[in-house]
N, C-alpha and C positions, 0 to 999 in steps of 0.2 A: 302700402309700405312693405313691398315682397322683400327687398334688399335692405331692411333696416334692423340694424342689430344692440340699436341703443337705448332700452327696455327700462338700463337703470338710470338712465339722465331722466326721461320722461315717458307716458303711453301715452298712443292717441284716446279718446273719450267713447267710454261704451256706449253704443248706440242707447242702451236702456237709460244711463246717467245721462246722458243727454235730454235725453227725452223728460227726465223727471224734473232737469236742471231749467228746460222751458217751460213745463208746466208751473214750478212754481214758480218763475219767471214772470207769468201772465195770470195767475192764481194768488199768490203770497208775498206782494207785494211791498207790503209794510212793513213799518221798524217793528220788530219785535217789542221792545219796551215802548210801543204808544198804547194807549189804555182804553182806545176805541174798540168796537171789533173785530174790524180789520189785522189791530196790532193783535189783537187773544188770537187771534185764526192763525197770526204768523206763529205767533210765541207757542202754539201747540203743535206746530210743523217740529219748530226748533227742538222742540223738547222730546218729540216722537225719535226727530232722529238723533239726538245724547243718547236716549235709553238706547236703542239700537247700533248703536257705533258701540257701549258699554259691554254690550251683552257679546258683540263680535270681539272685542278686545277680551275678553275676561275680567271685567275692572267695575265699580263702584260709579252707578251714574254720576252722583255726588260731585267726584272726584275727576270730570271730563270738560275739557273745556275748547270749544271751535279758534280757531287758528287762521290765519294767512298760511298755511305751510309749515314744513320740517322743520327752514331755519327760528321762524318765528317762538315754534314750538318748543327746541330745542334752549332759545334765548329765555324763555319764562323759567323753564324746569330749572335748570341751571341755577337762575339767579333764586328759585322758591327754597332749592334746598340747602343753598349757603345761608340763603334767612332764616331759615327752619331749623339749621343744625348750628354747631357751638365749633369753633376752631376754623383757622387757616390754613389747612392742608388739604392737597387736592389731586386725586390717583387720576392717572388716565392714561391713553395710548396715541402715539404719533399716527394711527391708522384712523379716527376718526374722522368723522364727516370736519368738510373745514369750514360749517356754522361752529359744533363743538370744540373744535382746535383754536379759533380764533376768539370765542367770548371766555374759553378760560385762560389764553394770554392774554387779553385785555385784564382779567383780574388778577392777573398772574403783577403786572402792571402797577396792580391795585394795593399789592403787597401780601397777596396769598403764593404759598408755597404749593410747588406742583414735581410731582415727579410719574413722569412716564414712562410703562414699563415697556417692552419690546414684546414681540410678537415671536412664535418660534417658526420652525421652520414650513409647519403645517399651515402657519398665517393664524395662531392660535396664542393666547395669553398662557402663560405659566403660572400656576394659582401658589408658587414657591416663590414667586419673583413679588403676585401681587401682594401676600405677604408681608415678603422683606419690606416693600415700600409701606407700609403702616407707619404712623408717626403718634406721637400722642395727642398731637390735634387735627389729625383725619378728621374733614367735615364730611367731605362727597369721593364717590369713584361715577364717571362718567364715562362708560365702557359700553361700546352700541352691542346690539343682537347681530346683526348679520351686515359683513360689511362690505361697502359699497364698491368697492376695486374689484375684490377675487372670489364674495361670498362667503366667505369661510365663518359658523356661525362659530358663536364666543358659549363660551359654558356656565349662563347668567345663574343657574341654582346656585352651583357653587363658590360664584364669585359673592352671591347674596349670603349664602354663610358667611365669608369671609366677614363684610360687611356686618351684619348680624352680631357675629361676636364682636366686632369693634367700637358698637355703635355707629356705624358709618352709613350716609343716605348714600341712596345707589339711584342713579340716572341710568337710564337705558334708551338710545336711539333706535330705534324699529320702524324710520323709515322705509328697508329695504326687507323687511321681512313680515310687516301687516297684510295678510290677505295673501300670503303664501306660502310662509310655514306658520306650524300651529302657535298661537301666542300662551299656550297650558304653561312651557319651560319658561315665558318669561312673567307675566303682569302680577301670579301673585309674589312675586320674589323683589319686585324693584319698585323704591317710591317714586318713581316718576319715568314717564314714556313716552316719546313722539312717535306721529304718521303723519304720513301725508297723503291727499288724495290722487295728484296727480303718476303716482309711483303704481296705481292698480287700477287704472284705468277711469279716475274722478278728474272732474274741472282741475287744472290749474288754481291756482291761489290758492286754497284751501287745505286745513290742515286738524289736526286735534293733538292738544296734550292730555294727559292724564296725571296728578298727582295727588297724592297718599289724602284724602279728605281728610285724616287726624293731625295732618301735618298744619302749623300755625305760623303765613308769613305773610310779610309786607309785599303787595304787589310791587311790579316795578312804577308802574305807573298812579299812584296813587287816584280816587275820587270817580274812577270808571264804573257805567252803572251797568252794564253787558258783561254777559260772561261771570256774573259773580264778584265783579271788579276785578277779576285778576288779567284781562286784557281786555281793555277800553277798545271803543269802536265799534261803528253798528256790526251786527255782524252779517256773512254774505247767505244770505239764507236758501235762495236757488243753489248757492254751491254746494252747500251742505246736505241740500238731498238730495244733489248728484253723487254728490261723495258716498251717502248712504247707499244707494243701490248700488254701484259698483263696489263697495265692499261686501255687501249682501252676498253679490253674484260672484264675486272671487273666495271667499270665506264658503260658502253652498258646495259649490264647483272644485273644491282643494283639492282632493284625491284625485278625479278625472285630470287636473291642473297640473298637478305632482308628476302625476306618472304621464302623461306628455312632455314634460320641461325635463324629463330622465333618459324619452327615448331622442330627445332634441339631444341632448349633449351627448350623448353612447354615441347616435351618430356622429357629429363632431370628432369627438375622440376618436372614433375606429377609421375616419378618413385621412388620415397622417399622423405623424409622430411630433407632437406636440412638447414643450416644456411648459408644463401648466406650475401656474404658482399658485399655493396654497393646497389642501386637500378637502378638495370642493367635488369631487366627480360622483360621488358614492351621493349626493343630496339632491333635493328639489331648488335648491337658489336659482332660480334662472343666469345668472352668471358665470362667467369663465375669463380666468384672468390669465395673459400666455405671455410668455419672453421669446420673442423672435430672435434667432440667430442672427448676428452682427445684421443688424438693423433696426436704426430709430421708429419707437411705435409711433412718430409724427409722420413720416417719409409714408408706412403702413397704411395711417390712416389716411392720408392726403391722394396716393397711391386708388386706395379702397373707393375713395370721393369721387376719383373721376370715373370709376366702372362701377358706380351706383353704388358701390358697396358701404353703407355708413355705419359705423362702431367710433369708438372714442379710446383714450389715451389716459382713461381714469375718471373718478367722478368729474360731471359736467361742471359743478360750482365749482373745481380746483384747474380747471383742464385751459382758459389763459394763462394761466402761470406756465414757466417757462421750467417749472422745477418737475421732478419726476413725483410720483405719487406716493404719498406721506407711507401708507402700507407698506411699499417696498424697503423704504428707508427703516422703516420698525422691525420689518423681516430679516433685517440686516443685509440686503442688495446693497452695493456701492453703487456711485449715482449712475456712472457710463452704461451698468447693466439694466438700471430701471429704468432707463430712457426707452429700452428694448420693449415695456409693455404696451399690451394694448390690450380693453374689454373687449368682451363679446357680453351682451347680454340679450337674452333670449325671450319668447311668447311661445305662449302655446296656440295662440292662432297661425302660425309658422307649421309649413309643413316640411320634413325629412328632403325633399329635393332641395329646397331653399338654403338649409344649413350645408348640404353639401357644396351646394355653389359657391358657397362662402369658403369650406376648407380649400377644395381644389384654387379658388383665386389666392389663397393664402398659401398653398404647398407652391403655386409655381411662384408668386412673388418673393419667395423664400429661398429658391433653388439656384444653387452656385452658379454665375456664371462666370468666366475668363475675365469679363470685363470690371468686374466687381469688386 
């Protein structure tokens, strides 16, 4: 995958997760809740890696629960802390993942009030703005860590003050940010938190929420006897120890991680004059979100497609839709300019030639010509 720059739709699978995801594949077979001891031998796998995902997150084993993925993950927390909490008010940002954007229109639907704030120019919340939108029945703010277009992390302490004094539960999406910056600024500050495996190099499907064990609510699914009830369905248990070891081995590896994904972008940046949106250059996000000059980031990417070069046009679950990406529009981009982005998002298994190839294909597809 020398020419692939799409890091934050999906990774390919670490050799080591793989390996652990067949072993218990061929080892660990059983439903976790059967009572034989096949099913104890599974059910102490599962439980080996809770505690271990817990202690990577920062977070209350208690309080973790295995997942299908982000969106799944995303869909529980959500609906736990509308149960958990008292009122119909609901903060959030047009920049979120569109799992988060779409289950709080549905309950927006449902006859909760929502108001979302804007992003400034840095691709950053205004903690004056989230504020202003306080209601007096503010239930939840569902504000991600690090976001999925341009990177740019969100300022979760603060916003959890905010929160705090309101009494207001705080969601936090940390799809794009488990296993690559530190989770210290976020898990003890927010009662509820998504990952997913597939984002750091774990299986596909596979995911975890985290929420607040003091918190008391009605699952969505009533009478599930997995997971604690709060999401029915056996659960994938080879996935989940793949997802352990490549969290392990990206959480171990951060610093080494960091400071590779710093000299990837410095390159980047210092091989052309870029319009970078958001102020993302100075961090480890493996991301880079750019506005091409009069030019559709579709043309770009489609362009990029046929000389191997693959990157995307915004998060992957938003990227059929024909509309530009919700980020831009929160950043206050008009649409004809947001059409102009396009990601980059990076590995540190990439080396310093690889990124260059990418700018120079990008500096000449860029370059004015007569015909143009």
């Amino acid at each position: 995958m020398e020419r692939y720059f799409d890091y934050a739709a999906t990774c390919p699978v670490d050799e080591d997760a793989l390996e652990a995801y067949i072993h218990a594949t061929r080892n660990y077979s059983a439903n976790t809740k059967s009572l034989h001891d096949s099913g104890t031998k599974a059910h102490a796998l599962l439980e080996q890696c809770r505690n271990t995902i817990a202690g990577l997150m920062g977070v209350e084993q208690e309080g973790v629960y295995f997942t299908s993925g982000g969106t799944e993950s995303n869909e529980i927390a959500i609906h736990a802390l509308l149960k958990a909490g008292r009122g119909k008010h609901i903060i959030t940002t047009d920049a979120e993942h569109s799992s988060v954007r779409n289950f709080i229109q549905k309950y927006e639907g449902e006859g909760y009030k929502v108001t979302r704030v804007p992003l400034n120019e840095a691709g950053s919340v205004n903690l004056k703005d989230v504020e202003r939108a306080v209601q007096e029945d503010t239930v939840l703010m569902a504000i991600q860590h690090v976001n999925s277009d341009i990177g740019t992390v969100q300022p979760i302490r603060e916003l959890s003050d905010v929160c705090r004094s309101y009494g207001i539960l705080f969601h936090s999406d940390c799809v794009q940010s488990f296993g690559k910056v530190t989770m210290e600024e976020v898990a003890p500050y927010v009662d509820s938190l998504s990952v997913s495996a597939h984002k750091l190099y774990g299986p596909k499907g596979v995911g975890a929420v985290y929420i607040r064990p003091t918190l008391s609510f009605a699952p969505k699914i009533p009478g599930g006897t997995h997971e604690g009830g709060v999401r029915a369905g056996t659960v994938n248990t080879p996935g989940i120890a793949g997802f352990t070891v490549a969290a392990e081995k990206m959480v171990r590896e951060r610093h080494r991680i960091e400071s590779k994904i710093l000299e990837l972008k410095e390159t980047f940046l210092r091989t052309g004059e870029w319009k970078v949106v958001g102020d993302t250059a100075d961090h480890a996000v493996p991301i880079i979100g750019l506005i091409l000059p009069e030019m559709e980031g579709q043309f770009a990417m489609l362009e990029g497609n046929r000389r191997d070069f693959h990157f995307s046009t915004g998060s992957a679950c938003h990227a059929g839709s024909q509309e530009p990406p919700g980020t831009l529009i929160a950043m206050g981009y008009d649409v004809e300019e947001a059409k102009s982005f396009i990601r980059l998002s990076l590995s540190h298994h990439q080396k310093n030639e690889q990124i260059k190839e990418l700018a120079l294909f990008l500096k000449g597809l860029c370059k004015p010509t007569v015909s143009r």
